[in-house]
N, C-alpha and C positions, 0 to 999 in steps of 0.2 A: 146767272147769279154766281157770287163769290163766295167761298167758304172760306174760314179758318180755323184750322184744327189746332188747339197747341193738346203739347205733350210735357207732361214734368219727366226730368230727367229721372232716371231709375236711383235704384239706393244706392247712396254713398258712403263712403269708408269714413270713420270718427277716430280710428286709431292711433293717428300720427294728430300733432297739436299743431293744426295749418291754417288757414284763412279760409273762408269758405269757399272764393271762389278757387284754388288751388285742391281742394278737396277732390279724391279720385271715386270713380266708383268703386263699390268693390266687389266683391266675386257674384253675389247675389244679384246687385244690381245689373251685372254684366250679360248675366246668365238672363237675366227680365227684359232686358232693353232688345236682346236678339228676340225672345220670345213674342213680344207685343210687337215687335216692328211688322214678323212675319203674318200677326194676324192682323194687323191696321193697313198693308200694303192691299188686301182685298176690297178697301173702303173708301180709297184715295184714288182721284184720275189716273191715267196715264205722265201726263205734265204736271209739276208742283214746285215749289220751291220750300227751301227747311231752310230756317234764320236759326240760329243758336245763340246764346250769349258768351260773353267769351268766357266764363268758368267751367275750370277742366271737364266737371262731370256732366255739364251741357254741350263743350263740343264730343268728347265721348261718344255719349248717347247717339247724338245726331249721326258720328260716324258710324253706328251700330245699324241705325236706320237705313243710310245711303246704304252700306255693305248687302243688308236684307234683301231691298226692294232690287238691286242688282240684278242681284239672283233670281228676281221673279221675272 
């Protein structure tokens, strides 16, 4: 059987007057995205593939995840 987990990217930065998909995360979000990666890396196969969209705070995110599950 197939799963699909998505994930919302963590919180984003409102400070700077930008487009949304350009929108960065910001320290909060930063600090969330490492946090949940390392507890959803227990919940996920071995093999998986992560799609992002291309706004900043989605590819971000996703590289927060790859970084995490690395290390595990």
């Amino acid at each position: 059987m197939k799963n699909l987990i998505v994930i919302r990217h963590a919180k984003s930065s409102w400070d700077a007057p930008l487009k949304d998909i350009d929108r960065p995360l910001d320290n909060r979000g930063i600090k969330d995205a490492h946090r949940i990666a390392l507890r959803a890396v227990k919940h996920l196969p071995k093999n998986f593939l992560m799609f992002s969209s291309t706004a900043k705070k989605g590819i971000r995110n996703c590289n927060y995840f790859a970084q995490n599950f690395y290390i595990q």
